[in-house]
GUTORVEX-757546 format. One record per atom (N, C-alpha, C): atom name; x, y, z. Coordinates in steps of 0.1 Angstrom, whole numbers. Layout:
N
   atom       X       Y       Z
     CA       X       Y       Z
...
This chain:
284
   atom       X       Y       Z
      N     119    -350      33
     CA     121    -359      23
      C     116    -354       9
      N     113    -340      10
     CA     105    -336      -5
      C     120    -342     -20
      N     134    -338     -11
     CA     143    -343     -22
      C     141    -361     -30
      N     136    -364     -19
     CA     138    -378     -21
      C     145    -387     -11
      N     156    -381      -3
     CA     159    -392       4
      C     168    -380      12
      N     175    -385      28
     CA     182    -378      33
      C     193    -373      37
      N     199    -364      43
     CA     213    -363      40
      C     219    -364      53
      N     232    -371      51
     CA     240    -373      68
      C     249    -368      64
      N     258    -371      77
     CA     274    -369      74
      C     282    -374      88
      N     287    -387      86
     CA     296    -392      97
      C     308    -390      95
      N     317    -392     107
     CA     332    -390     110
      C     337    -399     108
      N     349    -401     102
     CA     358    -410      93
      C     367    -417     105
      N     371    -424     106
     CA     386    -431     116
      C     393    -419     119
      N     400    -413     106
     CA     405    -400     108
      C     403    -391     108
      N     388    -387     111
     CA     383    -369     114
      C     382    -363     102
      N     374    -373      92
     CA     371    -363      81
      C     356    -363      81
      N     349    -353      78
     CA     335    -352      76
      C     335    -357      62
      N     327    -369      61
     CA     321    -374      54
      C     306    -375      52
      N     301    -374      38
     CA     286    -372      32
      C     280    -386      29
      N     268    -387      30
     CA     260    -400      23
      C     248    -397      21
      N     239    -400      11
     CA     224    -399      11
      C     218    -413      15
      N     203    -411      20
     CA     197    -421      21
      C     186    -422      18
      N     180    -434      11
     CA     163    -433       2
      C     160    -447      11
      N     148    -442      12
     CA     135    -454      17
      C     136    -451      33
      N     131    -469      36
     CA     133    -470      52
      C     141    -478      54
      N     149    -475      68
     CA     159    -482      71
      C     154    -495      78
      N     134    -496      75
     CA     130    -505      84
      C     125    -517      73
      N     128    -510      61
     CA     121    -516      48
      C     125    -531      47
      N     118    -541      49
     CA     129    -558      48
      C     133    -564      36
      N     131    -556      28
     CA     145    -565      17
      C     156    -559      19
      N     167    -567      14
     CA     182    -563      19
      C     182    -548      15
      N     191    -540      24
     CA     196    -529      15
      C     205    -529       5
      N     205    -517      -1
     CA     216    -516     -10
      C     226    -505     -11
      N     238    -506     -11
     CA     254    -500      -8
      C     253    -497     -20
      N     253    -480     -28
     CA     258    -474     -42
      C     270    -465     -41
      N     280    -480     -48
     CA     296    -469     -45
      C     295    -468     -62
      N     302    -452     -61
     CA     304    -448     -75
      C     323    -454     -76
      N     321    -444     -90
     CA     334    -443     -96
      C     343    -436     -87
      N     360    -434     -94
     CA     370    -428     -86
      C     369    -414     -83
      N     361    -408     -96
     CA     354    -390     -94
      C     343    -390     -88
      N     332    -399     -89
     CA     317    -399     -91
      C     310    -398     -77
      N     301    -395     -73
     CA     292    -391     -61
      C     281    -396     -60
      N     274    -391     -53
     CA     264    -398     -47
      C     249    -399     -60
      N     251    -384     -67
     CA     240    -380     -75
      C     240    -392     -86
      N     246    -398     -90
     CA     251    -405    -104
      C     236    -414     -95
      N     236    -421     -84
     CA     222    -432     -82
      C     211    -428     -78
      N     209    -415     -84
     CA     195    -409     -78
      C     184    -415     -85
      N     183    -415     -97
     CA     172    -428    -106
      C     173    -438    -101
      N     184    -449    -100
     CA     183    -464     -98
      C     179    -463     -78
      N     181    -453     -70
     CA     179    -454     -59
      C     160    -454     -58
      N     159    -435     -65
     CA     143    -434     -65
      C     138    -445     -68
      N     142    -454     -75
     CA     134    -462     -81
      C     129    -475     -71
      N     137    -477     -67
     CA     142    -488     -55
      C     132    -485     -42
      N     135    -474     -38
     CA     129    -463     -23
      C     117    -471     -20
      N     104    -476     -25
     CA      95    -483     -23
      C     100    -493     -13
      N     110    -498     -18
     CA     106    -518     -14
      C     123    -518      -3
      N     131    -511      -8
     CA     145    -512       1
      C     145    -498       5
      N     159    -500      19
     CA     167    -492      24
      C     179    -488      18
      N     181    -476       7
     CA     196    -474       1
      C     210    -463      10
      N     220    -464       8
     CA     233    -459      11
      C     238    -453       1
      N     242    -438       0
     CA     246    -435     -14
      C     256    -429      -8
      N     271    -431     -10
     CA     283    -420      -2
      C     287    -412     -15
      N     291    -402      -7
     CA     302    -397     -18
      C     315    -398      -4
      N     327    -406     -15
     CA     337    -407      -8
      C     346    -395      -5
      N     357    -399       5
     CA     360    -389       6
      C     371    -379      -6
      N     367    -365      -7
     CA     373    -358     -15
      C     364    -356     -30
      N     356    -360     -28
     CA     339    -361     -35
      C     327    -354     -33
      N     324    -347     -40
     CA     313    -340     -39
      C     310    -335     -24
      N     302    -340     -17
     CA     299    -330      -2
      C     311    -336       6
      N     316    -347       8
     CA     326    -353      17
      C     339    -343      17
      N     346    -345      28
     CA     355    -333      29
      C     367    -336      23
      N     377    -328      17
     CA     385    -335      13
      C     400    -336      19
      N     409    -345      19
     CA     418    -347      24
      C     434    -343      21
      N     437    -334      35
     CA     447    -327      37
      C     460    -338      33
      N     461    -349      29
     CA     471    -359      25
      C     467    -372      18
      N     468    -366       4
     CA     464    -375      -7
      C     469    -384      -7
      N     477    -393       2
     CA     484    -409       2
      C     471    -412       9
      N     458    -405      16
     CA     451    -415      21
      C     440    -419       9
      N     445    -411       0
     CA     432    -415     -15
      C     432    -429     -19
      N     435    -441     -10
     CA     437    -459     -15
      C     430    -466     -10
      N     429    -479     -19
     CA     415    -482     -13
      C     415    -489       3
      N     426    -494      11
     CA     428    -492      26
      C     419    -484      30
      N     416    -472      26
     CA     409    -459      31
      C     396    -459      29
      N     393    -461      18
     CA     372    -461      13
      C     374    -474      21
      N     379    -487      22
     CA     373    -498      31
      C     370    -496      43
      N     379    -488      49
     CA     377    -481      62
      C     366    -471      64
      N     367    -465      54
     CA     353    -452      58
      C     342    -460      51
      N     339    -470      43
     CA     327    -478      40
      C     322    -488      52
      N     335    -490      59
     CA     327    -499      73
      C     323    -492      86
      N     334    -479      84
     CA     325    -471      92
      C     312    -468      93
      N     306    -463      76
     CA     295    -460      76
      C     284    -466      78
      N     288    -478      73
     CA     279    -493      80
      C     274    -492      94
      N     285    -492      98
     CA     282    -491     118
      C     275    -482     115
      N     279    -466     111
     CA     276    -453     121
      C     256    -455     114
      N     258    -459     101
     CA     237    -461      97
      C     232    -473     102
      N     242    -482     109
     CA     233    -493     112
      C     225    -502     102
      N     235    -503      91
     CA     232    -515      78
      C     239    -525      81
      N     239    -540      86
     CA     248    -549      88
      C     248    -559      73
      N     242    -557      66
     CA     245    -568      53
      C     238    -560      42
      N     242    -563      33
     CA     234    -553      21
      C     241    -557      11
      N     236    -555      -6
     CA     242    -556     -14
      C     247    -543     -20
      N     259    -544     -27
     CA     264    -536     -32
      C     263    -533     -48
      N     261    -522     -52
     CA     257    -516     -67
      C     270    -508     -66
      N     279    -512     -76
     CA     293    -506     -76
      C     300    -502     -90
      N     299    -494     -92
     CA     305    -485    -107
      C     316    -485    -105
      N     328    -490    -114
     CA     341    -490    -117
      C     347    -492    -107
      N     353    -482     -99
     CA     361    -483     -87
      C     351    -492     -75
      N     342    -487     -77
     CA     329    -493     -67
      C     328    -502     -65
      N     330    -511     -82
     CA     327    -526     -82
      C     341    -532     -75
      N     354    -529     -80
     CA     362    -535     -71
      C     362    -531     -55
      N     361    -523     -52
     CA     356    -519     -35
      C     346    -527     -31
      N     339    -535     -38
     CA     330    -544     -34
      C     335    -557     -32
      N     343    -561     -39
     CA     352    -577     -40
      C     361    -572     -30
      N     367    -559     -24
     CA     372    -560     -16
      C     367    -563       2
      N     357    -560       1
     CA     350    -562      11
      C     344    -577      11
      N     343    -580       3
     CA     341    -597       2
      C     353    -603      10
      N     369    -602       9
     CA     376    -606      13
      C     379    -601      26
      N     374    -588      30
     CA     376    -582      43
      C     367    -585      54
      N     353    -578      46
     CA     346    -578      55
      C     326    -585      50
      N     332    -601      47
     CA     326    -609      42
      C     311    -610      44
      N     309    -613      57
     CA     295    -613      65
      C     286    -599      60
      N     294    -592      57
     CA     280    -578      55
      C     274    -574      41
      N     282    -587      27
     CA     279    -586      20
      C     269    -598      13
      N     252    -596       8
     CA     246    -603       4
      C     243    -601     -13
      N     252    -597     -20
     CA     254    -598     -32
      C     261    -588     -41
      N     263    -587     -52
     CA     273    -576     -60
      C     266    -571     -73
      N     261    -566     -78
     CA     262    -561     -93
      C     280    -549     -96
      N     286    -555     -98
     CA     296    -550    -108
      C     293    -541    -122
      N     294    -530    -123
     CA     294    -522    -133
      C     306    -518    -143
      N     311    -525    -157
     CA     316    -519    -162
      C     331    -518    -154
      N     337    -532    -149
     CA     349    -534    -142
      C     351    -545    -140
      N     367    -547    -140
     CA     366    -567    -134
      C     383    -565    -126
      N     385    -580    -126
     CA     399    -578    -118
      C     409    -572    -128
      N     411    -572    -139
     CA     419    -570    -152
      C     412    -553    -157
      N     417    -545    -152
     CA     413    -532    -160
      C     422    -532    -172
      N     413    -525    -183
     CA     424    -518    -195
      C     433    -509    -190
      N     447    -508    -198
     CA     455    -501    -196
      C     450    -487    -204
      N     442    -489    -216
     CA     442    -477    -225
      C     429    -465    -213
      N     416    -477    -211
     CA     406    -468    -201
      C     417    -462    -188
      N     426    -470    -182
     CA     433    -463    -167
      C     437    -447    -175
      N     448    -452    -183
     CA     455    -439    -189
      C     449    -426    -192
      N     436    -430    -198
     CA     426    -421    -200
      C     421    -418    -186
      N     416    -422    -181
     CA     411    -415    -169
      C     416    -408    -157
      N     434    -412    -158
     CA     441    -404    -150
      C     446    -394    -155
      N     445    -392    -171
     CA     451    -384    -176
      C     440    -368    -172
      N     427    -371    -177
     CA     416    -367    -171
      C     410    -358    -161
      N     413    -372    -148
     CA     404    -364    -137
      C     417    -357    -122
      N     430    -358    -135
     CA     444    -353    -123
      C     444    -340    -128
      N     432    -331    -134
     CA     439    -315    -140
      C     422    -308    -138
      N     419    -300    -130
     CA     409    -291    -135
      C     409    -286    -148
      N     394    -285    -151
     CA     397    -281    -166
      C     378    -272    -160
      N     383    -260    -161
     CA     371    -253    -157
      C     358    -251    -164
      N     348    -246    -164
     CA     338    -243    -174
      C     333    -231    -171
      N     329    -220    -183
     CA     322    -207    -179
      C     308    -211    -175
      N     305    -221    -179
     CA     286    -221    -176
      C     282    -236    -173
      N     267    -241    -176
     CA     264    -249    -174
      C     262    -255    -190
      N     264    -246    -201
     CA     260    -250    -214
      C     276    -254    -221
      N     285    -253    -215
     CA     299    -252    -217
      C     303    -268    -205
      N     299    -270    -199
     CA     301    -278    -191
      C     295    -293    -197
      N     282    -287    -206
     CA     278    -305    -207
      C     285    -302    -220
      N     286    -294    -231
     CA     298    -298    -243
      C     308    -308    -239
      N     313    -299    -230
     CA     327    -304    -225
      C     326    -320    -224
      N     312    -323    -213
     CA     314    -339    -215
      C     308    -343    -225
      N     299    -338    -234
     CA     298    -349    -248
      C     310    -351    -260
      N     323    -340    -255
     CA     332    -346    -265
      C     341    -352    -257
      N     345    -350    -242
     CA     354    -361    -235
      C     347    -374    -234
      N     333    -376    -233
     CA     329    -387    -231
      C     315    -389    -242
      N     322    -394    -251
     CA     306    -394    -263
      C     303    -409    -265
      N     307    -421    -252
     CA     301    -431    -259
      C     291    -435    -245
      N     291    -420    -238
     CA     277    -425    -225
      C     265    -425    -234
      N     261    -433    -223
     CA     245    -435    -230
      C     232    -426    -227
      N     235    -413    -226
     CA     229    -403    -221
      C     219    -399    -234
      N     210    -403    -234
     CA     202    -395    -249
      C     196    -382    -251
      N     191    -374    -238
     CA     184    -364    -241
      C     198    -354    -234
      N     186    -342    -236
     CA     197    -330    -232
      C     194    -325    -215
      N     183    -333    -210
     CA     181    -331    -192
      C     194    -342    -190
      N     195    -354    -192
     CA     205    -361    -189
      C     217    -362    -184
      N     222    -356    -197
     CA     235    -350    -199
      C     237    -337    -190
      N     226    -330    -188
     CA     226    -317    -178
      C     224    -321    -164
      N     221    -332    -162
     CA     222    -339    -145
      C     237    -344    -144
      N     240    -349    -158
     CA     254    -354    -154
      C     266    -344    -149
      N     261    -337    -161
     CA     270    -320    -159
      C     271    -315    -137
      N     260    -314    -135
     CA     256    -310    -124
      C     259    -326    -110
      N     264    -331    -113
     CA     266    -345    -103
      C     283    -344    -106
      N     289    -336    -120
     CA     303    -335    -119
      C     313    -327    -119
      N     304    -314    -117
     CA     312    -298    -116
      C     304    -295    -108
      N     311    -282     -97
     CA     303    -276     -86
      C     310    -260     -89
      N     300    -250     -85
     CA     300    -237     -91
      C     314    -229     -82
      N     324    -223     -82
     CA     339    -224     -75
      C     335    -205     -72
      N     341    -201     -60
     CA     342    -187     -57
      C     347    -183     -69
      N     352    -183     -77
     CA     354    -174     -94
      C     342    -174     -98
      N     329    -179     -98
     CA     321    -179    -108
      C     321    -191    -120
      N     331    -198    -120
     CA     328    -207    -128
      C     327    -221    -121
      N     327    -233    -133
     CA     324    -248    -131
      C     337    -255    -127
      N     338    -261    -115
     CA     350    -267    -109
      C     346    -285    -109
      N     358    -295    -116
     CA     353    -304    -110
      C     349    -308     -98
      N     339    -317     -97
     CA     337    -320     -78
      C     345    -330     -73
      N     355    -329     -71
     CA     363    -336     -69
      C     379    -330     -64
      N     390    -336     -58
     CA     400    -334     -55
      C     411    -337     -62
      N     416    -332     -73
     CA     420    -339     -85
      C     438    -343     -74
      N     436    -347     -63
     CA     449    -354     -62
      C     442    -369     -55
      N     435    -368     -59
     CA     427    -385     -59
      C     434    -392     -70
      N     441    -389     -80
     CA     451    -396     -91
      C     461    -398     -83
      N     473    -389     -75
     CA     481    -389     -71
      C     484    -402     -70
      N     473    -407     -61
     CA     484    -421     -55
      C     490    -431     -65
      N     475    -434     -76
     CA     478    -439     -86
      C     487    -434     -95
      N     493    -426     -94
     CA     508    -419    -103
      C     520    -421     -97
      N     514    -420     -84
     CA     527    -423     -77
      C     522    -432     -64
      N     525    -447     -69
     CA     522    -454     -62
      C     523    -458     -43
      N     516    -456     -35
     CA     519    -455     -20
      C     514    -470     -13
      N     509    -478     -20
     CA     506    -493     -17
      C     508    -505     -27
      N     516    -514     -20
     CA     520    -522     -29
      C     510    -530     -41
      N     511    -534     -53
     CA     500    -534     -65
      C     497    -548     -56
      N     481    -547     -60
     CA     474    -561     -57
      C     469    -574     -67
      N     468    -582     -65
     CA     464    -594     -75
      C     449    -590     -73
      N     441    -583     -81
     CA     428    -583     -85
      C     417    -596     -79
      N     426    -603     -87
     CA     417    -619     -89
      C     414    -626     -75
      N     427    -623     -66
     CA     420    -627     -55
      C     410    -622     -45
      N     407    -610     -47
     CA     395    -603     -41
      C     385    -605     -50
      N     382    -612     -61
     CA     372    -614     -66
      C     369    -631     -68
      N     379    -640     -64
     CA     379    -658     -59
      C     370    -654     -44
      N     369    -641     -37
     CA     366    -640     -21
      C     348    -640     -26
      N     348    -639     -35
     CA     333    -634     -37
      C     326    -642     -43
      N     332    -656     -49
     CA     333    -668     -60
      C     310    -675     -52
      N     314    -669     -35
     CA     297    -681     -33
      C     292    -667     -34
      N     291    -654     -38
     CA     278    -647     -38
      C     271    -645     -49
      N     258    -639     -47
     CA     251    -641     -61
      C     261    -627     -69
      N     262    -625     -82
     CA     271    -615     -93
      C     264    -611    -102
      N     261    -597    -105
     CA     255    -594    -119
      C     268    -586    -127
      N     271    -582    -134
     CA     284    -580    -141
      C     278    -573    -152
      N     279    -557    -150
     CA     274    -553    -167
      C     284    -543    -175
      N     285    -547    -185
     CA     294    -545    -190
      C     292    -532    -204
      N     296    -524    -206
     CA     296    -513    -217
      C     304    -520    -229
      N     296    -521    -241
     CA     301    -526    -252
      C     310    -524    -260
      N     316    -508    -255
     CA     328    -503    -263
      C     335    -499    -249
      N     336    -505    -239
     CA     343    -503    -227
      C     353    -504    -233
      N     368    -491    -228
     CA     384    -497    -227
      C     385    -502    -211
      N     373    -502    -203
     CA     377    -505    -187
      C     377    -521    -185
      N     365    -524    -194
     CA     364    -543    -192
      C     359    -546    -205
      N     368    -555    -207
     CA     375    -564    -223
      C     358    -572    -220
      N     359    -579    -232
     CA     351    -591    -234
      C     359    -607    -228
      N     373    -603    -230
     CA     379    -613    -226
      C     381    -615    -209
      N     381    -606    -205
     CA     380    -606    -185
      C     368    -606    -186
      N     355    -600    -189
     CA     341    -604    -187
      C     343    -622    -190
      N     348    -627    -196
     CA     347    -644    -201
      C     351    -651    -193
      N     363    -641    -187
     CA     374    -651    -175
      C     364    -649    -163
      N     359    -640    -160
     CA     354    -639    -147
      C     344    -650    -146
      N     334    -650    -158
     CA     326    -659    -160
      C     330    -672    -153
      N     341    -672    -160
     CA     342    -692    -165
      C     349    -697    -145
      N     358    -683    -138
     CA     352    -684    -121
      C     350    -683    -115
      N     332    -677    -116
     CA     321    -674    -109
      C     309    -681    -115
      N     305    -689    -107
     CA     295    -701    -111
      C     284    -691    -110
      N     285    -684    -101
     CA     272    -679     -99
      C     265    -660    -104
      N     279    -663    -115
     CA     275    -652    -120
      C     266    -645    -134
      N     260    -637    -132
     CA     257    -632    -147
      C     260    -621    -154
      N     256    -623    -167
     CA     262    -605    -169
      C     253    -602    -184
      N     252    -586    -185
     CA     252    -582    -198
      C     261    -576    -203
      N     260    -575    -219
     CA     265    -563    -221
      C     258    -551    -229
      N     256    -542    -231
     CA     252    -529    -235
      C     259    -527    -247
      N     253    -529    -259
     CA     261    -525    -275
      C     262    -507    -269
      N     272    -505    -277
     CA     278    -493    -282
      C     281    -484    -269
      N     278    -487    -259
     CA     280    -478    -244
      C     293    -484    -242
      N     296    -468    -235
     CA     311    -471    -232
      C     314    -468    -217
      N     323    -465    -211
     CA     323    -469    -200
      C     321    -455    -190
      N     312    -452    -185
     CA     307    -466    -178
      C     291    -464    -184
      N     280    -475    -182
     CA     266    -473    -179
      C     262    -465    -171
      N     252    -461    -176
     CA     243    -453    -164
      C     237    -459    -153
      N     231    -468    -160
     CA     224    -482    -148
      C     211    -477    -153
      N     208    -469    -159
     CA     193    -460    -164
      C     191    -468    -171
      N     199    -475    -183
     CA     196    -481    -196
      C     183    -492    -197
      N     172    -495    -202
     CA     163    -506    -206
      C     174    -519    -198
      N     183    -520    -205
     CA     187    -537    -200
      C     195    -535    -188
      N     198    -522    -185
     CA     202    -524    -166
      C     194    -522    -163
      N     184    -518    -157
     CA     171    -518    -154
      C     168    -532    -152
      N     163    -540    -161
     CA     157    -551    -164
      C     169    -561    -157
      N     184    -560    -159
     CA     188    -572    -152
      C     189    -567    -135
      N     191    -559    -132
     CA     194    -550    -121
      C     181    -556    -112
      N     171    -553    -114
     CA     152    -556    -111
      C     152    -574    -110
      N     156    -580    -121
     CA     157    -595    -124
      C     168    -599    -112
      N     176    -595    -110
     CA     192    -598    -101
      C     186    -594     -86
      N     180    -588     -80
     CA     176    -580     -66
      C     164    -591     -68
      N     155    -594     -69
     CA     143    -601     -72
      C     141    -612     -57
      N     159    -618     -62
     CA     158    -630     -51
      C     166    -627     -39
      N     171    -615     -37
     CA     177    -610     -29
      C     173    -597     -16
């Protein structure tokens, strides 16, 4: 445990080796908590909000599959969310978490409403990050345009440039920050250089669609009796002010912030996620 928490890897429905970390004890009695990242993002992005937690809860951190340590997949039509619901209830069984709440970044957050409608009983609450049922069209475009093309890097000093000019409205302030981010989203490639961590045909499906489009809103009416925290990046193109309003007006039981001038997504590091994140788990 000198890293902080430990490392597994279970077998998918379909025989993929799949990765997950784990902080605390799994004997700890407040609920656990489920950290699904973004559509690129891994397990490293919740190493602060997990460390921090590790005292009092049991956490789940995956990297999905085609993600950082998880293996990636010989047939990109299984890159949908059919597929993370399947390998997220696997993982459930295979760690022996039966209810927990969910801390869900972008894709994460809807993968959590989906599970409200699937697999209802295992979920005791949501914080949503920076997503709702109504995504922007300008944030999608941008991010598939994005994370469907390796774009390599000679170093590690070339790699965090890279993300402060593709992504200059995170809220990363020092230069360790931005250098953990760097390192949670390139991995070093037999050439010698910086490779995304990821499987850049994880866009595919979304380019070329293999499941018919879904009504958002009803996977998030499935979730209408659980407690909701909703935080939202203040120059988000992923979630409007106006879907943060709609979601509001129904979900009785929801709250939310927003983060001036952060764009999408939060870190969850920030002073006011922190504070609502800590305020939100409190009663849970």
């Amino acid at each position: 445990m000198a890293t902080g928490f430990q490392e597994h890897h279970f077998t998918s429905q379909d025989g993929l080796r799949l990765y997950y970390r784990s902080y605390g004890d799994p004997l700890a009695p407040r609920t656990p908590i489920l950290c699904l990242g973004g559509m690129t993002r891994n397990a490293a992005d919740f190493d602060d909000l997990a460390s921090r937690l590790a005292d009092q809860r049991w956490l789940l951190c995956p990297d999905y599959r085609g993600r950082g340590r998880s293996q990636y997949d010989p047939d990109w039509r299984n890159y949908v969310g059919t597929t993370y619901i399947n390998d997220i209830r696997h993982l459930l069984v295979a760690a022996g978490a039966h209810r927990v709440v969910v801390v869900g970044t972008s894709m994460g957050g809807l993968l959590a409403t989906a599970m409200g409608a699937i697999m209802p009983t295992a979920l005791a609450g949501i914080v949503m990050n920076d997503v709702g049922p109504d995504i922007g069209s300008d944030g999608t475009k941008r991010i598939l345009e994005y994370v469907s093309k390796d774009r390599p890097q000679a170093d590690w000093a070339s790699a965090v440039a890279h993300l402060k000019k593709v992504l200059p409205t995170l809220s990363f302030r020092t230069e360790s920050a931005w250098r953990r981010f760097a390192e949670a989203t390139f991995r070093l490639g037999a050439d010698g250089q910086l490779h995304f961590d990821w499987d850049i045909n994880i866009a595919r499906p979304m380019m070329e669609p293999v499941e018919p489009e879904r009504d958002l809103w009803q996977f998030f009416r499935a979730i209408r009796h659980l407690p909701l925290l909703v935080i939202r990046g203040g120059v988000s193109d992923v979630l409007s002010s106006d879907t943060l309003a709609r979601m509001d007006s129904e979900h009785a039981a929801m709250t939310s912030i927003t983060i001036p001038e952060v764009g999408h997504a939060p870190s969850l590091d920030e002073p006011q996620s922190v504070k609502a994140i800590d305020d939100f788990l409190a009663a849970l």
